[in-house]
C-alpha positions in Angstrom: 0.0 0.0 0.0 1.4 3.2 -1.1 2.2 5.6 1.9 0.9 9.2 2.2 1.9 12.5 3.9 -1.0 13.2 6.0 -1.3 14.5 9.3 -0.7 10.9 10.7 2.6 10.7 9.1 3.4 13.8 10.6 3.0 13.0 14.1 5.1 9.9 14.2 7.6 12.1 12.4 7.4 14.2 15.2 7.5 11.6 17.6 10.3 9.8 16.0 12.5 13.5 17.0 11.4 13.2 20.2 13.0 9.9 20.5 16.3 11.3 19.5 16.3 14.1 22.2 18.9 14.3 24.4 18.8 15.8 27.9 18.6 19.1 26.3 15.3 20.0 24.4 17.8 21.3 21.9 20.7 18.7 21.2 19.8 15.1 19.6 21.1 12.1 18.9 21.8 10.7 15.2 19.8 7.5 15.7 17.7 6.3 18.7 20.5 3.2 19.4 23.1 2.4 17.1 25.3 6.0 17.6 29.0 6.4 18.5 30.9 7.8 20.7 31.5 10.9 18.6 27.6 10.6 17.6 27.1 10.9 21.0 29.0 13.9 21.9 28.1 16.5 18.4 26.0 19.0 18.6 25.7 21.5 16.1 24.6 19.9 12.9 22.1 17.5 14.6 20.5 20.4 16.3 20.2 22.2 12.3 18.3 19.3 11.3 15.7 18.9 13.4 15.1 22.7 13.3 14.9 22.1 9.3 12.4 18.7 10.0 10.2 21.2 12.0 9.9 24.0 9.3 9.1 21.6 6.8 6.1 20.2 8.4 5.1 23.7 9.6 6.0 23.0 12.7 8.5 25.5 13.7 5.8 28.4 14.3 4.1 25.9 17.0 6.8 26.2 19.1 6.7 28.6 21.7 8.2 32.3 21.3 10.5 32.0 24.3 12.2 28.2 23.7 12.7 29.4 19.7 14.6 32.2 20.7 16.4 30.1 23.2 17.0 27.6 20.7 18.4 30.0 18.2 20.6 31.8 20.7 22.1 28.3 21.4 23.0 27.9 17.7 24.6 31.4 17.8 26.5 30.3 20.8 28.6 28.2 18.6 30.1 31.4 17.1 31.8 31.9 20.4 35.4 30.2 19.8 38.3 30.5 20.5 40.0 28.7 17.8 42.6 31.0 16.0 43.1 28.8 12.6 39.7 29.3 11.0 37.7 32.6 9.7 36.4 34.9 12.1 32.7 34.1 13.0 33.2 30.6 12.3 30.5 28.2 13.7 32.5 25.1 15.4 31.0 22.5 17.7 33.7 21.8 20.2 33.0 18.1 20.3 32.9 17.8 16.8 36.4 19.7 16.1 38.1 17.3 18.6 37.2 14.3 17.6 37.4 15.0 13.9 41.0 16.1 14.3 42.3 13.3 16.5 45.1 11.9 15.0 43.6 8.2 12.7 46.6 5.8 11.6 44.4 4.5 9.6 42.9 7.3 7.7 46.6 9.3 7.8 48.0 5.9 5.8 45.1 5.9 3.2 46.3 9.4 2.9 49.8 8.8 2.5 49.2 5.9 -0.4 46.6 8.6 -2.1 49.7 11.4 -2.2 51.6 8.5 -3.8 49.2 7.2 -6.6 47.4 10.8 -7.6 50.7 13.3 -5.7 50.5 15.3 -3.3 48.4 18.8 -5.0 45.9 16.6 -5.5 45.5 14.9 -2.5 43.9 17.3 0.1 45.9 17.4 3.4 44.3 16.9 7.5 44.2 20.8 7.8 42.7 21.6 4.6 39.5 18.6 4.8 38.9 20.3 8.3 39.1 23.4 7.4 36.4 22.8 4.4 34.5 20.7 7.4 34.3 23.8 9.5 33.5 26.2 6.5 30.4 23.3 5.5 29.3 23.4 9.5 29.5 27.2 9.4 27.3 27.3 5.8 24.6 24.7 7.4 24.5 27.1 10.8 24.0 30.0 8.5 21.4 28.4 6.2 19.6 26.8 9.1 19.1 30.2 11.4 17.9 32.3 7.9 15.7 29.8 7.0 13.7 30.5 10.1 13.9 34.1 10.0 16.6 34.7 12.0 20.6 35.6 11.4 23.9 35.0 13.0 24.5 37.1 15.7 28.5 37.3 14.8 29.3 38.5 11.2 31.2 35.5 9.7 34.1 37.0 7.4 35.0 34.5 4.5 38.6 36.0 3.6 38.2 34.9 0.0 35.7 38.4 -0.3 38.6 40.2 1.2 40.9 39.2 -0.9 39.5 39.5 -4.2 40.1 36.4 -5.2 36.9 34.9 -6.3 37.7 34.0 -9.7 40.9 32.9 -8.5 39.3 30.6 -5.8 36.9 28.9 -7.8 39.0 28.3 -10.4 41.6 26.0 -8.1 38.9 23.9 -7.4 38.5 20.7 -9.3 35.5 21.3 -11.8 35.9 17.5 -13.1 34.2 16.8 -9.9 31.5 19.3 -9.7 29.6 17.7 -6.3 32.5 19.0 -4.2 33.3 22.1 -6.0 29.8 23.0 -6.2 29.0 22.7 -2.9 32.5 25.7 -2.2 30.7 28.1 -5.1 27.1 27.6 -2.9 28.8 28.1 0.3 30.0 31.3 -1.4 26.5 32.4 -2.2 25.4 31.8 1.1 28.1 33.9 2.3 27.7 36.7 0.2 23.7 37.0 0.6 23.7 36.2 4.1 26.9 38.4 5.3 28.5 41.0 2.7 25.3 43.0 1.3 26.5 46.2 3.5 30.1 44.9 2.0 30.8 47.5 -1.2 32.0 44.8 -3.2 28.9 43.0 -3.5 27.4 43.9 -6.6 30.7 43.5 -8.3 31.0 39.6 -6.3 28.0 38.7 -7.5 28.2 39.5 -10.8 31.9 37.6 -10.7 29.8 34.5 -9.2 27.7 34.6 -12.3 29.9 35.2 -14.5 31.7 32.2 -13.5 28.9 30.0 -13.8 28.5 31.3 -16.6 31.6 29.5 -18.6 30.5 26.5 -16.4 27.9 25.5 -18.2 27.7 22.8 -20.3 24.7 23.4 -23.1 24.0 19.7 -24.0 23.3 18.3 -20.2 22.1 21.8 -18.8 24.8 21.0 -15.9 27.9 22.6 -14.7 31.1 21.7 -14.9 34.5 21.4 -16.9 36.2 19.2 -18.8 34.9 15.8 -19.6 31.2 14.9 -18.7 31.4 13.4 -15.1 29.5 10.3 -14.5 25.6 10.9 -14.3 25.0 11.1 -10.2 28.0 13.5 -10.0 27.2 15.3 -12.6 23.2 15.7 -11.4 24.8 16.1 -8.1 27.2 19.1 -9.1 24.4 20.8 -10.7 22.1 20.7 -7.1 24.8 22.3 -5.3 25.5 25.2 -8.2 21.4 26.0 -8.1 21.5 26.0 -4.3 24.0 29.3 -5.1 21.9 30.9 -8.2 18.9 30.7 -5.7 20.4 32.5 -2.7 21.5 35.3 -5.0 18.3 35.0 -6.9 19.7 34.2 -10.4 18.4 31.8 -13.3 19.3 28.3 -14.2 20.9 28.6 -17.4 19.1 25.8 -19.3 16.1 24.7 -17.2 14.8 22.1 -20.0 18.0 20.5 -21.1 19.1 19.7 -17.6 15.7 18.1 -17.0 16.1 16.2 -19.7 19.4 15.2 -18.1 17.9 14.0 -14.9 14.9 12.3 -16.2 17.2 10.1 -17.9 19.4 9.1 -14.9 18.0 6.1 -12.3 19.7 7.7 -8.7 21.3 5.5 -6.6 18.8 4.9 -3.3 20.4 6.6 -0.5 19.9 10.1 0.7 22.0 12.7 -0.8 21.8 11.5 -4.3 17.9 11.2 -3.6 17.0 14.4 -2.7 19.4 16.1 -5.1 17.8 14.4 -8.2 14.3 15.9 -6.7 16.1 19.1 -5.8 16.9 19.9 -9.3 14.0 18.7 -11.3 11.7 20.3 -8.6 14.0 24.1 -9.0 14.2 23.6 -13.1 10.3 22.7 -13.1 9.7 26.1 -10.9 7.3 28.2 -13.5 8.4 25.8 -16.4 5.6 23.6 -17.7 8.2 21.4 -19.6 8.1 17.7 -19.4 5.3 18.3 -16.7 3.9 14.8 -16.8 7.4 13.1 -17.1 8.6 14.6 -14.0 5.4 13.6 -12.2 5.9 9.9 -13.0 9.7 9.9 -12.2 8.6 11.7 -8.8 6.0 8.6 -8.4 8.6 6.0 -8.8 11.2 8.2 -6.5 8.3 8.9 -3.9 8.4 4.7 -3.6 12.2 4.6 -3.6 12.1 7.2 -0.6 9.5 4.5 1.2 12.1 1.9 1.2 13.8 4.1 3.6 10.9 4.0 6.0 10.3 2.8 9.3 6.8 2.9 9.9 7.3 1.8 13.7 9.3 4.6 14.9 8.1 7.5 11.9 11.5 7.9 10.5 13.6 7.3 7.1 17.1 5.5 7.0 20.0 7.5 4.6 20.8 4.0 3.4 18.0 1.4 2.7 18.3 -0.8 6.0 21.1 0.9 7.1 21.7 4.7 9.2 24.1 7.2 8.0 27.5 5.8 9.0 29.5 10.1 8.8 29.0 13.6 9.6 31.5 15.6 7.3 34.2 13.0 7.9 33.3 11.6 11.4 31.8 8.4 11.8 28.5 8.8 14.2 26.8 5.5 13.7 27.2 2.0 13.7 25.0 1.7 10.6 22.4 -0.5 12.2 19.4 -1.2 10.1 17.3 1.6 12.0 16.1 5.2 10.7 18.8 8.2 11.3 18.2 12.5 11.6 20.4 13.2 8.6 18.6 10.4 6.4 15.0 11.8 7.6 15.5 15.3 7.4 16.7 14.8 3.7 14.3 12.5 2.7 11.2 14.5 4.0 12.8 17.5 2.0 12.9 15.7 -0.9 8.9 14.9 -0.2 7.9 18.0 0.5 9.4 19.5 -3.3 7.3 16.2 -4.7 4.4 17.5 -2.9 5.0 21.3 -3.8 5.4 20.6 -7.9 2.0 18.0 -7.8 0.7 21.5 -5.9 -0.8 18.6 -2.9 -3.3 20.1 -0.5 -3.0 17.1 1.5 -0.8 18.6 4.4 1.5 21.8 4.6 4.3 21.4 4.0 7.9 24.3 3.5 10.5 23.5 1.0 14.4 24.5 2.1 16.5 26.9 1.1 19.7 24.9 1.6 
């Protein structure tokens, strides 16, 4: 029997959060059993995604005036560090930053025999994954307080606008592999809509953001990136992340229909990320677009049951992985990957259901879309 977003679905969705709950109303646990140490002990991010779970089912505003304005304040109070080797106004869960740069044999030897195969330029080093880590954390913290209306109480300075280096930044990233590099150009976005409009450069930044995505694009796929076509979930992948940026500085997809036409072709892998992404862009290049209406609503039927293999109608939640939790949190592993249903896996998949609700314009429930 197929499943539906009702208002039954939404209360053991909203049980299932309260099962994560820690001691404080405002920290959670990845999964209900199978966490970590290091699941046990973040903060930050897990707190961003149940706030982004509530506003999608509307329930954000139901929450009392007093313990959102606490809850936000303890977001902000991440600001407060006093670690010297990242941007000022960097968001940084304590917990997380030591555990993710504890010294791993293991990891450090994979890292060593990477340097040695693909040399050392191309192989990033400790400092430079945590510092992309804290920059990702910082992004999501950002994202996740102006989503609800609210803003970081701390200005967070991304040198790269200071140095006028934009161009110059983007361009050292590795374009081949647009999911990564795409996510840095969003980041960038974020950052420049959410801290730099009182910033005299901004105009001129944003127009050097477009313009760079403009020589990005590739006119046959509709996607962006350089050099040779990447495979199909990278390449659908890359493009999500560069649309998550033209939407914060409210700019057009370059070629709505042929990227569409990309997607509609491609059978996603079935875990999270590469889920919602798929959606993510059909549902943004659909936006006032009546092309390929009817194809996109039968793809969305056949990924609405692929996101029900993720379900667990016991305790109301989805898994990232079908029968298995989401095993990291940028680069720190915070379950055991027990067959049971995760935050991260949930909060993505009832994303992705919301746009699928939004495009078949479903009275059914009320749901928000994300502004990632």
């Amino acid at each position: 029997m197929k499943n539906e977003i009702n208002e039954n679905f939404k209360e053991k969705y909203l049980n299932f959060l309260d099962t994560l709950k820690k001691n404080s109303i405002y920290q959670y646990y990845p999964v209900k059993d199978g966490y970590t140490k290091e699941g046990r002990e973040i903060e930050l991010g897990l707190s961003c995604f149940a706030i982004k779970s509530l506003y999608i089912l509307d329930e954000w505003k139901n929450i009392s005036s007093e313990k959102r304005n606490n809850w936000l304040k303890y977001l902000n109070e991440f600001q407060n560090n006093k670690k010297n080797n990242f941007q000022d106004g960097s968001f940084i869960d304590n917990n997380y930053f030591d555990n993710i740069t504890k010294l791993s044999p293991i990891k450090e030897t994979k890292r060593t025999i990477k340097k040695a195969i693909y040399g050392t330029s191309n192989v990033k080093s400790k400092n430079e994954e945590v510092g992309e880590f804290i920059r990702a954390e910082t992004k999501q913290a950002i994202a996740t307080l102006y989503q609800v209306g609210s803003h970081n109480n701390k200005k967070y300075h991304d040198q790269i606008f200071y140095h006028g280096n934009v161009t110059d930044y983007l361009n050292t990233l590795d374009w081949s592999k647009p999911w990564n590099a795409g996510a840095q150009f969003s980041a960038l976005c974020v950052f420049l809509e959410t801290q730099e409009k009182e910033n005299h450069l901004y105009n001129e930044t944003k127009k050097e953001l477009v313009s760079f995505s403009d020589n990005l694009i590739d006119y046959e796929t509709g996607a962006y990136f350089k050099n040779n076509i990447p495979k199909k979930t990278e390449l659908v992948n890359g493009a999500m992340k560069v649309l998550t940026g033209l939407d914060w500085i409210d700019e057009s997809i370059h070629e709505p229909n042929k990227l569409i036409d990309t997607c509609l072709a491609i059978t996603p892998d079935g875990y999270g990320c590469d889920i919602v992404d798929i959606v993510y862009v059909l549902y943004r290049c659909s936006n006032n677009n009546d092309y390929k209406k009817n194809e996109i609503n039968s793809f969305f039927n056949s990924i609405e049951e692929m996101i029900f293999d993720h379900y667990f109608s016991n305790s109301g939640g989805f898994s990232y992985y079908v029968g298995k939790s989401q095993l990291y949190y940028y680069g720190l592993n915070i379950t055991k990957g027990l067959n049971e249903a995760d935050i991260h896996g949930s909060t993505l998949l009832l994303w992705a259901l919301s746009m699928i609700y939004d495009f078949r314009e479903s009275t059914i429930i009320k749901l928000n879309i994300l502004k990632p």
